[in-house]
C-alpha positions in Angstrom: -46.4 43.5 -8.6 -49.2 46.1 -10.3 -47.1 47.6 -12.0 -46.6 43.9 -14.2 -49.8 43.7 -15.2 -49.3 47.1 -17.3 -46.1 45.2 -18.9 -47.2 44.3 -22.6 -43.9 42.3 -23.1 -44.2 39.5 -26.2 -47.8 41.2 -27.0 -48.8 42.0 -30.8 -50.9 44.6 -31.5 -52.4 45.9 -34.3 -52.9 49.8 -34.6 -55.3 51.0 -37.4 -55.3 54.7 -38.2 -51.8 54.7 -36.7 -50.2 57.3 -38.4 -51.2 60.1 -36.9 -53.3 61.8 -34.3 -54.9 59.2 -31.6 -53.2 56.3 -33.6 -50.0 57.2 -33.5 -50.0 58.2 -29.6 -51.4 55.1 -28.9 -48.8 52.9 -31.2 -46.1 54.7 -29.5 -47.6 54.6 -25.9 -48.1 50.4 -26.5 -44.6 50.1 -27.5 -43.7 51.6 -24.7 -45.4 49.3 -22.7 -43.6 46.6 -24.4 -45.6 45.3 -27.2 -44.6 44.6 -31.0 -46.7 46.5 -32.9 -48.7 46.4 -36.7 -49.6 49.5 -37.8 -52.2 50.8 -40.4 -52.5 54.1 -42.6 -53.0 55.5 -45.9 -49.5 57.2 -45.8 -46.2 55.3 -45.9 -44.4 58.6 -45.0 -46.4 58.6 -41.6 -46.2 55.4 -40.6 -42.0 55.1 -41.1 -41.9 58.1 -38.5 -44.3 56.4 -36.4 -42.2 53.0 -37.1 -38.9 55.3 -36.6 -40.0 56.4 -33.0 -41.7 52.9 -32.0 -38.1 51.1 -32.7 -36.6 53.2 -29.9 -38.4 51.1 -27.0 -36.5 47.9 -28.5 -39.7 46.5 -30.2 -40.4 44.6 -33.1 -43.1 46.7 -36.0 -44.7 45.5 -39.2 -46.1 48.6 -41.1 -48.5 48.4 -43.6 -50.3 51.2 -46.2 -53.8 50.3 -46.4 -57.2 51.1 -47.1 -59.5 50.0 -44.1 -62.9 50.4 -45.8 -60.8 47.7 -48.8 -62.0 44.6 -47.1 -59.6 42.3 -49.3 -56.5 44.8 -48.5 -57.3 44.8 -44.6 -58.3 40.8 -45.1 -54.9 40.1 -46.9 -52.7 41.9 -43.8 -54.5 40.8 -40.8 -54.4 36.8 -42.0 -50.6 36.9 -43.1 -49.5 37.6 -39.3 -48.7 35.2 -37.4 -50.8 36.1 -33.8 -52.7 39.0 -33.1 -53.5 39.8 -29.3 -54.6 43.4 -28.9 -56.3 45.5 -31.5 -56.8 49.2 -31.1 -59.4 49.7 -33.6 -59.0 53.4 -33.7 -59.0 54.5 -37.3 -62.2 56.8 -38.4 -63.2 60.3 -39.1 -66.2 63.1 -39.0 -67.6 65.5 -42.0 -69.6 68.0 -39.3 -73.3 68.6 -41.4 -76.2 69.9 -40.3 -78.5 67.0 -39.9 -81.1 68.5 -42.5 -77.6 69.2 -44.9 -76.1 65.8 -44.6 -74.8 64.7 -47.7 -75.6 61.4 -49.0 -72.3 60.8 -50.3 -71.0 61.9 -46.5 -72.9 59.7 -45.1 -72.4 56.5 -46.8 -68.5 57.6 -46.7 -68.7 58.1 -42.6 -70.5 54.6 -42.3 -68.3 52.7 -44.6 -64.9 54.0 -42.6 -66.6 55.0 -38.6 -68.9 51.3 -38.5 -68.6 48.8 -41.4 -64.6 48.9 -41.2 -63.9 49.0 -37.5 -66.9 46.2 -37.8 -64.4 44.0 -40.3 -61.2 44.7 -38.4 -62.9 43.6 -35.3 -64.2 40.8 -36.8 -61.3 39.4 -38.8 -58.6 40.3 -36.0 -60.6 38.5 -34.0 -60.8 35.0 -36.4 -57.0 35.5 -36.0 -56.9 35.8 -32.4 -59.0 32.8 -31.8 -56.4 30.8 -34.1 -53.6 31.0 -31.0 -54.2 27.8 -29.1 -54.0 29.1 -25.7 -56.4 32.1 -26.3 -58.4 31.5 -23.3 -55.2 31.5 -20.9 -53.6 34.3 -22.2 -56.4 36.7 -23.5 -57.2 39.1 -25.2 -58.1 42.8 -25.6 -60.1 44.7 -28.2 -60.4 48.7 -27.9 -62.6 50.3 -30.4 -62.0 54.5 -30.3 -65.1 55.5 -29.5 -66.2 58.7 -28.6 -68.1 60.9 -25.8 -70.3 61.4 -28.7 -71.1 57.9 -28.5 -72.8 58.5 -25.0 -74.3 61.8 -25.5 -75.6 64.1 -28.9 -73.8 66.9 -30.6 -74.6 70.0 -32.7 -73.4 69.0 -36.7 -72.5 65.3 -35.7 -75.8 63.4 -36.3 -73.9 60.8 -38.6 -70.9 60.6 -36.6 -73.1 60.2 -33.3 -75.1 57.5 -34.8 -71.6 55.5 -36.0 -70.2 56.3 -32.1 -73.3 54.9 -30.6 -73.3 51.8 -32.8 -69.9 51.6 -31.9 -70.9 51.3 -28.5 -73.6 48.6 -29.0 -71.4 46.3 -31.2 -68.7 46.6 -28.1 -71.6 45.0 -26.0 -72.6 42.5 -28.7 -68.6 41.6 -29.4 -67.8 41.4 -25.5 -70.5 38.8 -24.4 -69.6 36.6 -27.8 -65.9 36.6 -27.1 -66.4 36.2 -23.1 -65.6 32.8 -23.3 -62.3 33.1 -25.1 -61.3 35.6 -22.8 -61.3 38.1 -25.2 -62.1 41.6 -23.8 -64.0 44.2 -25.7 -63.9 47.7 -24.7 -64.4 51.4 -26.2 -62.4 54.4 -25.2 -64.1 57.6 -25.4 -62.3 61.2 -25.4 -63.8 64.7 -25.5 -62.2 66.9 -27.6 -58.9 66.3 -28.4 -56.3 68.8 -29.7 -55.4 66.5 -32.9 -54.7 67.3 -36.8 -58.4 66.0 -37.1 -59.6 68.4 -34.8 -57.8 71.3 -35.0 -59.7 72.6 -38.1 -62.9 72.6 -36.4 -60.9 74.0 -33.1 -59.8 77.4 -34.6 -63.3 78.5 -34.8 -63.4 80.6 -31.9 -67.3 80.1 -31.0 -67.2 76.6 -31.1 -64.2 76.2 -28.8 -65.6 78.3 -26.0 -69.0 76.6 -26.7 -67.0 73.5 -26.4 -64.8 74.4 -23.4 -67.8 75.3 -21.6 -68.9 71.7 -22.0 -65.7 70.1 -20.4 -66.3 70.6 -16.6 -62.0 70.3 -16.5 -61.7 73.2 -18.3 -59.8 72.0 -21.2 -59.0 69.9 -24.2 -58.1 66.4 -23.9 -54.2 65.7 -24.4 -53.3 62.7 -26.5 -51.2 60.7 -23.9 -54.5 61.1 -21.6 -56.2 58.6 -24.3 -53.3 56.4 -25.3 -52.9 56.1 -21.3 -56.2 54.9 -21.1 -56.0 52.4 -24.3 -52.7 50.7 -22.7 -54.6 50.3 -19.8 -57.9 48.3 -21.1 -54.9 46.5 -23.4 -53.5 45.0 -20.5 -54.1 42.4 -17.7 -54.3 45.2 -15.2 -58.0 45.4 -17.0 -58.5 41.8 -17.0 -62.3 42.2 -15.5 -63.4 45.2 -17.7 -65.3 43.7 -20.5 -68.1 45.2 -22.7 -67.9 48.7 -20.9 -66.3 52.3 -22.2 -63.7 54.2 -20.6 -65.2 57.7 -21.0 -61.8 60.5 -20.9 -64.2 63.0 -21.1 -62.8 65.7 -18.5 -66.9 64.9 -16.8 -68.9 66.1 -20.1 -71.2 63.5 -20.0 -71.3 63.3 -16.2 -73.5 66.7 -16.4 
């Protein structure tokens, strides 16, 4: 009987940043779970492999090259579907700066993709939710990919803390606005994860001990670890978790 409310059967969801990395684990890891699937990227090569892989678990996905931080490109996709009931607003990135060195061009870049796009897919994926008459029966679930960095500082990442953060507070905001509709707003936030994102800043050998010593687990974050968590909050075994983050930190911030 538990085990249902982890079944994502007749589901859409909407992946952005789903070509590779976090995205892709967690498109595959939902279609697994059941759901039909749209998913986002920049690269059409990515996403057929993703769409290649998702196919396997018998499931219907719509894949679409896109810009997120083009509002009129990510406007155009979202209103041609016909439902949308789980969004795993996941795209983003980081340009690690010194917070005296932070380029102005970096940090209009990181605000444009890390707050003001998740901020319009939210928003507009939303608007599309609330257009399936029975919204408030069946429900809904948002997951914005947050970040531990979202809950605590880092060394290099003032920008990219203060888009995680706001990430966190518009989660609140979004979650007590959409209550009522049964639409569920949640963050997920990973430590480290081994990732083609990360890996470049992981092969410095400093920083990954420094950063190692940080995760009272002992190690890096796997990606299933986070799309396990993400299929969790997307489901109705999460029904009552709303306007709160799922920290997969391995207890970094519990220190």
């Amino acid at each position: 009987m538990y085990l249902k409310k982890y079944n994502l059967k007749n589901k859409v969801a909407l992946v952005t940043g789903a070509g590779k990395g976090l995205g892709r684990a967690c498109a595959i890891a939902l279609a697994e779970a059941g759901a039909n699937l749209l998913i986002l990227s920049r690269t059409k090569k990515d996403l057929d492999q993703v769409s290649k892989i998702v196919k396997k678990s018998k499931v219907k996905c719509k894949s679409y090259v896109c810009d997120i931080t083009n509002y009129n490109e990510i406007k155009d996709v979202i209103n041609k579907q016909q439902r949308i009931d789980i969004l795993i607003n996941n795209a983003g990135t980081n340009i690690p700066e010194h917070f005296t060195k932070v380029k102005r061009r970096n940090l209009e870049f990181l605000v444009k993709v890390n707050t003001i796009a998740a901020f319009n897919i939210a928003q507009l994926c939303t608007l599309k939710m609330l257009k399936t008459k029975n919204r408030k029966k069946i429900g809904g679930s948002i997951v914005n990919m947050s970040s531990q960095m979202g809950h605590v500082g880092g060394p290099i990442r003032s920008v990219y803390n203060m888009n995680k953060h706001g990430l966190e507070g518009l989660t609140k905001g979004m979650a007590l606005d959409l209550a009522k509709h049964n639409i569920r707003v949640n963050t997920v936030c990973p430590t480290f994860v081994v990732t083609p994102m990360t890996k470049k800043f992981l092969k410095n050998k400093k920083f990954r001990r420094d950063m190692l010593n940080n995760i009272p687990l002992g190690r890096f974050a796997e990606m299933s670890e986070i799309s396990s968590a993400v299929v969790f909050l997307a489901s109705d075994a999460a029904s009552m978790i709303t306007g709160t983050s799922l920290l997969v930190d391995g207890g970094w911030t519990a220190k």
